[in-house]
Residue frames as a rotation matrix with the C-alpha (Angstrom) as fourth column:
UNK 1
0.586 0.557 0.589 -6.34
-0.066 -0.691 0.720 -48.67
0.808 -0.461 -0.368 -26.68
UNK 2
-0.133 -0.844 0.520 -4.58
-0.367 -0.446 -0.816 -47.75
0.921 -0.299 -0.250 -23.56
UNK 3
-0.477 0.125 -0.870 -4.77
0.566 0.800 -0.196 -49.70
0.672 -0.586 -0.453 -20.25
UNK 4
0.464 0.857 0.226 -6.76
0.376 -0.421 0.825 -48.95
0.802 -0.298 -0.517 -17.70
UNK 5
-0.151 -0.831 0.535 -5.81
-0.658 -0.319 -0.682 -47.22
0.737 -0.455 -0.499 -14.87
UNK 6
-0.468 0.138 -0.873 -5.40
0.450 0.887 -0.101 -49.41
0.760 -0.440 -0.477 -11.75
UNK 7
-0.385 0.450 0.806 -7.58
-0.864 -0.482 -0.143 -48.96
0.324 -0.751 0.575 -9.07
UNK 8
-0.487 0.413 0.770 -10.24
-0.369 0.701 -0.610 -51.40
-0.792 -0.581 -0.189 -6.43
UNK 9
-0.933 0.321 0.162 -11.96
0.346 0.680 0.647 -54.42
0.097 0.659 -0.745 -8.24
UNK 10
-0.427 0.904 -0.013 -15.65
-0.881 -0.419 -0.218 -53.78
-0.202 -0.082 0.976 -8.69
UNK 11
-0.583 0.497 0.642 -18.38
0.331 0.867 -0.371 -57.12
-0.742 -0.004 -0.671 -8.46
UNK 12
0.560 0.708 -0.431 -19.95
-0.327 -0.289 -0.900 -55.38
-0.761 0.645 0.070 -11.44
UNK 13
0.473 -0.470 -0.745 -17.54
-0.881 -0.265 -0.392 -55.58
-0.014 0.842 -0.540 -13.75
UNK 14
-0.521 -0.453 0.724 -16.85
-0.481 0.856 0.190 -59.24
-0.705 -0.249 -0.664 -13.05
UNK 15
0.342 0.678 0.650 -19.77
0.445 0.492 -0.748 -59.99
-0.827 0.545 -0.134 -14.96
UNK 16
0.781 -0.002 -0.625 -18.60
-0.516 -0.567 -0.642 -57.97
-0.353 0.824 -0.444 -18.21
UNK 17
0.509 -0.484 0.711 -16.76
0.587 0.800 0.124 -60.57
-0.629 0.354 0.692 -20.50
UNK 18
-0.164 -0.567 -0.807 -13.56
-0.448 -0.686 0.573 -58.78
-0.879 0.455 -0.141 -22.34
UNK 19
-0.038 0.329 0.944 -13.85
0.619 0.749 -0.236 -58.57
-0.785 0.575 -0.232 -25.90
UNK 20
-0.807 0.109 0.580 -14.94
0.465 -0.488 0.739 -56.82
0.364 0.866 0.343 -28.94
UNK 21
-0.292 0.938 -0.186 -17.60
0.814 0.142 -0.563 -54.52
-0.502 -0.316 -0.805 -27.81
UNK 22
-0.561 0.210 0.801 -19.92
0.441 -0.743 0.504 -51.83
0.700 0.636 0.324 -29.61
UNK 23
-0.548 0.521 -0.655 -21.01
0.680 -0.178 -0.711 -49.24
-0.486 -0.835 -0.257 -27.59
UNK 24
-0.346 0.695 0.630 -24.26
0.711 -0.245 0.659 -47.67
0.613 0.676 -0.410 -29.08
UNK 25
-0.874 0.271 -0.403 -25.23
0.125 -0.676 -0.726 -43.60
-0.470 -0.685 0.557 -27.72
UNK 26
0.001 1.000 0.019 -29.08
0.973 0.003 -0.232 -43.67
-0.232 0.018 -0.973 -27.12
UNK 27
-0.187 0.423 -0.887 -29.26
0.200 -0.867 -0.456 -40.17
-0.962 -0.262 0.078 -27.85
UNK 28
0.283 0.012 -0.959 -27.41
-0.747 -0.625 -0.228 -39.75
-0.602 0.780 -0.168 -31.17
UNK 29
0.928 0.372 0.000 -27.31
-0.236 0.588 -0.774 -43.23
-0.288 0.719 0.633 -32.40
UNK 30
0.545 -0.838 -0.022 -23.66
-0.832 -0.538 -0.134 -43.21
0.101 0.092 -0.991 -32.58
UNK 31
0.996 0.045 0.072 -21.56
-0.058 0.982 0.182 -46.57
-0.063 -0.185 0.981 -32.62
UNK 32
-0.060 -0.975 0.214 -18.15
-0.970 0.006 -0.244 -47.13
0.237 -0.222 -0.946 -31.15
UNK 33
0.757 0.131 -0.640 -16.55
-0.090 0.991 0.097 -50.18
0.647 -0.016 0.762 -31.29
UNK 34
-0.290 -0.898 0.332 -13.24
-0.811 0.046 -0.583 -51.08
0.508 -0.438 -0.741 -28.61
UNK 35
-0.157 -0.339 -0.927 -11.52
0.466 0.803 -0.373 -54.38
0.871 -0.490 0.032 -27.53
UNK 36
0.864 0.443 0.238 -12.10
-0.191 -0.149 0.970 -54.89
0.465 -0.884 -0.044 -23.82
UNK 37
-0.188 -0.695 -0.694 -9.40
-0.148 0.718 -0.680 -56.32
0.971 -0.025 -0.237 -22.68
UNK 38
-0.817 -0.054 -0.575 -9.94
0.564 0.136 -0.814 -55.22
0.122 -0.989 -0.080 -19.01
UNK 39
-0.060 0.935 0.348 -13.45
0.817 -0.155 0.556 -53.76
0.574 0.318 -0.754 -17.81
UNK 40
-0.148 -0.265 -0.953 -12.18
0.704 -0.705 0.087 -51.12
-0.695 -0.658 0.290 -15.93
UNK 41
-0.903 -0.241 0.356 -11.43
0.430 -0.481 0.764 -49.35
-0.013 0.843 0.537 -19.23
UNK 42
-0.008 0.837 0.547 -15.34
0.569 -0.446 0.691 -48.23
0.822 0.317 -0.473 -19.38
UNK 43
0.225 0.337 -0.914 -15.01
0.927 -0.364 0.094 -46.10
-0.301 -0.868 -0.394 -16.37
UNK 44
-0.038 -0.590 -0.807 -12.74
0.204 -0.795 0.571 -43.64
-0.978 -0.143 0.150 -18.18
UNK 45
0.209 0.145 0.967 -14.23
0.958 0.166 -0.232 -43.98
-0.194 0.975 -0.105 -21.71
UNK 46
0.873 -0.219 0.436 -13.62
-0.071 -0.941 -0.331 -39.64
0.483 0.258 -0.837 -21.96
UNK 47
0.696 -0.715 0.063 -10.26
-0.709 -0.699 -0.094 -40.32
0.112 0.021 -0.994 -20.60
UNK 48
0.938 -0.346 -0.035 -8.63
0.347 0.937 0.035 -43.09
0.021 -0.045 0.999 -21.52
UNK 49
0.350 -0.858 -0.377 -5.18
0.734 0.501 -0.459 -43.82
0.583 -0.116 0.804 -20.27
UNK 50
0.117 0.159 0.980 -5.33
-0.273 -0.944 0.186 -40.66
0.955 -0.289 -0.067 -18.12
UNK 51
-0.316 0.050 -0.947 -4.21
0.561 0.815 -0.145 -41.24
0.765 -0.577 -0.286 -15.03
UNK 52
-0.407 0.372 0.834 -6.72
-0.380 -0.900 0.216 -40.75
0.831 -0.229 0.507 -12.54
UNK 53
-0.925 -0.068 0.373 -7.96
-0.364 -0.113 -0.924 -40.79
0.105 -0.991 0.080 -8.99
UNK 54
-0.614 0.553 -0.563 -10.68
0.315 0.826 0.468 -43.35
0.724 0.110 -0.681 -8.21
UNK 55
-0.903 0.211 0.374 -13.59
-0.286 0.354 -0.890 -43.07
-0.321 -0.911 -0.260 -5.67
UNK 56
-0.772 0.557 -0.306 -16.40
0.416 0.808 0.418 -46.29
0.480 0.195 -0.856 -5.69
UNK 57
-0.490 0.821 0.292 -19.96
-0.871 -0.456 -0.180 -44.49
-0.015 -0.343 0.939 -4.66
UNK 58
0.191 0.964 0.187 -21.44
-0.913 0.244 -0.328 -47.83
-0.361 -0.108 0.926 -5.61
UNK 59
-0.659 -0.675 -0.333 -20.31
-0.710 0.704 -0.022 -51.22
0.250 0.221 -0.943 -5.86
UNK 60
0.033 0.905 0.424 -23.23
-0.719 0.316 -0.619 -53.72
-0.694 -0.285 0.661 -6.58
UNK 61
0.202 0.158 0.967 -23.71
0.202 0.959 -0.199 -57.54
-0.958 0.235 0.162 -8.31
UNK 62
-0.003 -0.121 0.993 -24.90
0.997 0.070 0.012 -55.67
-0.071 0.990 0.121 -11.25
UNK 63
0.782 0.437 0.443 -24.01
0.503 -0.863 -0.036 -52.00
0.367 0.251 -0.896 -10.70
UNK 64
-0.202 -0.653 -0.730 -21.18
0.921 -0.380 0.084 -49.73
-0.332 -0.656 0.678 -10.06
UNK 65
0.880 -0.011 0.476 -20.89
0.053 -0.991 -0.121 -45.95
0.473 0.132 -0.871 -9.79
UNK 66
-0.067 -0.997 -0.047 -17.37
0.997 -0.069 0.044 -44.70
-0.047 -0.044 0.998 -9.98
UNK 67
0.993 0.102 0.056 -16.49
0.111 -0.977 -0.184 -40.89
0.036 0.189 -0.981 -9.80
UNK 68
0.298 -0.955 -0.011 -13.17
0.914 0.282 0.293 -40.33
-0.277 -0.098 0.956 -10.84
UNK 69
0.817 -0.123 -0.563 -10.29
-0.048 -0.988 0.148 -37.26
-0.575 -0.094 -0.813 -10.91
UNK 70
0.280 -0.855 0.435 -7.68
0.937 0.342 0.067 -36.88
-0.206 0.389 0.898 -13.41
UNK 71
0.643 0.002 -0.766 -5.87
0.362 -0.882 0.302 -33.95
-0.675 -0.471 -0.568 -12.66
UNK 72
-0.354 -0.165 -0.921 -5.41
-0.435 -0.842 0.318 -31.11
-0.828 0.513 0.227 -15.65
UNK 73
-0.974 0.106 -0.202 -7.51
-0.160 0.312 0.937 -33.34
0.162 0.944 -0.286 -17.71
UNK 74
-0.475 0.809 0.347 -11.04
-0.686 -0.587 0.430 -32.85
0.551 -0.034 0.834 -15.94
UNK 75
-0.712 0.179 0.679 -13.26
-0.569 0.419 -0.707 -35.29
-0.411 -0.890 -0.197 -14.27
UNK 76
-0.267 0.925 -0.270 -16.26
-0.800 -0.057 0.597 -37.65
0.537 0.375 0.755 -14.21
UNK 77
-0.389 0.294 0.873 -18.77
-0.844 0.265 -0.465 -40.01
-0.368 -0.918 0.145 -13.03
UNK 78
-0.465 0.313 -0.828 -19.88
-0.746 0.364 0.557 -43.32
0.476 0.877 0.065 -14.34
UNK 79
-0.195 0.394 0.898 -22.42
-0.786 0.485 -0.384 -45.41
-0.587 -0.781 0.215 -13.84
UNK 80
-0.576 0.054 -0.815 -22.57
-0.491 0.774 0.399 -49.49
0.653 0.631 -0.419 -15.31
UNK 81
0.400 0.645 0.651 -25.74
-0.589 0.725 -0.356 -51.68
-0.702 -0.241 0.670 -14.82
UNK 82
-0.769 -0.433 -0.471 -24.80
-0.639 0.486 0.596 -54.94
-0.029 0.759 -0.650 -16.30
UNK 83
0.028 0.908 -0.418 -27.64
-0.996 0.059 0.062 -56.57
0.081 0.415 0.906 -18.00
UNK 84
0.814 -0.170 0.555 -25.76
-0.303 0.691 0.656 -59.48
-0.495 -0.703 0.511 -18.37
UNK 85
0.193 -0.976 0.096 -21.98
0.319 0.155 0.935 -60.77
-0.928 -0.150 0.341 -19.82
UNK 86
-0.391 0.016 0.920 -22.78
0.920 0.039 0.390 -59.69
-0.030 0.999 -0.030 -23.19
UNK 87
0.214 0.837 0.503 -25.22
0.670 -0.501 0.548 -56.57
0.711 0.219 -0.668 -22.34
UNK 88
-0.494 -0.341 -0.800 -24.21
0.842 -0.416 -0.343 -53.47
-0.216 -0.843 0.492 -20.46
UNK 89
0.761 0.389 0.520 -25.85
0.510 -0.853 -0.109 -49.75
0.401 0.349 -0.847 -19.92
UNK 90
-0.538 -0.843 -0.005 -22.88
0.841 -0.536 -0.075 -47.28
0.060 -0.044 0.997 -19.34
UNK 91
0.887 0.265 0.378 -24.30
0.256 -0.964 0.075 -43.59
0.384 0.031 -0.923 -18.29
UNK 92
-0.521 -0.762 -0.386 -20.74
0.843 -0.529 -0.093 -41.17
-0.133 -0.374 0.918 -18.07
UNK 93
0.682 0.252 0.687 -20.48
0.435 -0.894 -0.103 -37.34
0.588 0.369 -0.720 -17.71
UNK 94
0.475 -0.335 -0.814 -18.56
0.607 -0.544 0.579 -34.86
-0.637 -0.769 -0.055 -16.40
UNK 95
0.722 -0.404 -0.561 -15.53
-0.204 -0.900 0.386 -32.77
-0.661 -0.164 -0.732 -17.80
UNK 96
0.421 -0.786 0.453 -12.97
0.677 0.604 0.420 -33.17
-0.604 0.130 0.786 -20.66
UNK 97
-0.538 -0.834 -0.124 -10.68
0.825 -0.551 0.126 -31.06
-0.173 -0.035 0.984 -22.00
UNK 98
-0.971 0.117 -0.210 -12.81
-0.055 -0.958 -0.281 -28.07
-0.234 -0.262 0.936 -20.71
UNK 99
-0.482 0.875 0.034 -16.15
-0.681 -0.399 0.614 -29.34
0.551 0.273 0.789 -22.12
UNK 100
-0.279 0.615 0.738 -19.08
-0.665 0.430 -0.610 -31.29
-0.693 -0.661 0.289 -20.47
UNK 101
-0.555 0.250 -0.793 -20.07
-0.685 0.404 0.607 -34.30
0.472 0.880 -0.054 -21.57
UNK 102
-0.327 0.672 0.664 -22.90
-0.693 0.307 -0.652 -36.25
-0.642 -0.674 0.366 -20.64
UNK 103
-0.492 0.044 -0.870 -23.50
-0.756 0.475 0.451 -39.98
0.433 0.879 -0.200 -22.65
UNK 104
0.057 0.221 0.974 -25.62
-0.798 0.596 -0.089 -42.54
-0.600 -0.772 0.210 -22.26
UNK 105
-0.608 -0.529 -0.593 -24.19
-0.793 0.446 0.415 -45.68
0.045 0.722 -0.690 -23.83
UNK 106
0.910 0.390 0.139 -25.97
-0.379 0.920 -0.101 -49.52
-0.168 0.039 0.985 -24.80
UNK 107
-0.070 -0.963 -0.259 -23.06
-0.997 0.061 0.043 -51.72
-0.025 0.261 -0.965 -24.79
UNK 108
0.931 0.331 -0.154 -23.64
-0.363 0.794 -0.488 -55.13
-0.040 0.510 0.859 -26.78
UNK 109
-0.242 -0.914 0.326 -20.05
-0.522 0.406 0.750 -57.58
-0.818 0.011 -0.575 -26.60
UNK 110
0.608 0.500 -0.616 -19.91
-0.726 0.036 -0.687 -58.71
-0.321 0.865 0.385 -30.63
UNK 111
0.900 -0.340 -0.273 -16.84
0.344 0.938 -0.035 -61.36
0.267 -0.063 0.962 -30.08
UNK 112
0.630 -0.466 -0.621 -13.51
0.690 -0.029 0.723 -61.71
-0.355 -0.884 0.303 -29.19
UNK 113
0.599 -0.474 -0.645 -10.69
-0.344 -0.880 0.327 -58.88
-0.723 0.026 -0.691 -30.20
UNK 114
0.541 -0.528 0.654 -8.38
0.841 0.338 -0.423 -59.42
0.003 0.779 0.627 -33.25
């Protein structure tokens, strides 16, 4: 997977331990697995390696809200409650290539990356 882009640490995402994680959508039951390596990477989960334009609405122990631009490739907003180093909720939406997308993820760390 592609690196995150760089941008401001977040005190959420300290707690989130890189790794193997599955991220399970509560709606449709859906399961994605991807190596952490760096927890930034879930901010931009509809546009990975995209480089885009950061701004931190929320920056809490165990919460962040991020809204980010990535420009001719659409937008969005995420929000991460971390449950705890193993346990994360992950609500994105916004914009990719031209469609809306609105997920809410469970995100369960299942070991380390191979």
């Amino acid at each position: 997977m592609a690196a995150p882009a760089q941008g401001p640490s977040l005190v959420a995402l300290n707690g989130i331990q890189p790794g193997r994680w599955q991220l399970r959508d509560m709606d449709g039951g859906e399961r994605t697995s991807l190596c952490v390596a760096d927890p930034r990477m879930l901010i931009q989960l509809r546009h990975p390696g995209a480089q885009c334009s950061r701004f931190v609405v929320e920056d809490l122990p165990k919460s962040a809200t991020v809204h980010y631009t990535c420009p001719g490739a659409g937008h969005g907003r995420t929000v991460i409650s971390v449950e705890s180093g193993h346990l994360i909720r992950l609500r994105t939406q916004g914009i990719a290539d031209g469609a809306p997308f609105d997920v809410n993820y469970e995100g369960r760390r299942t070991g380390a990356c191979r």
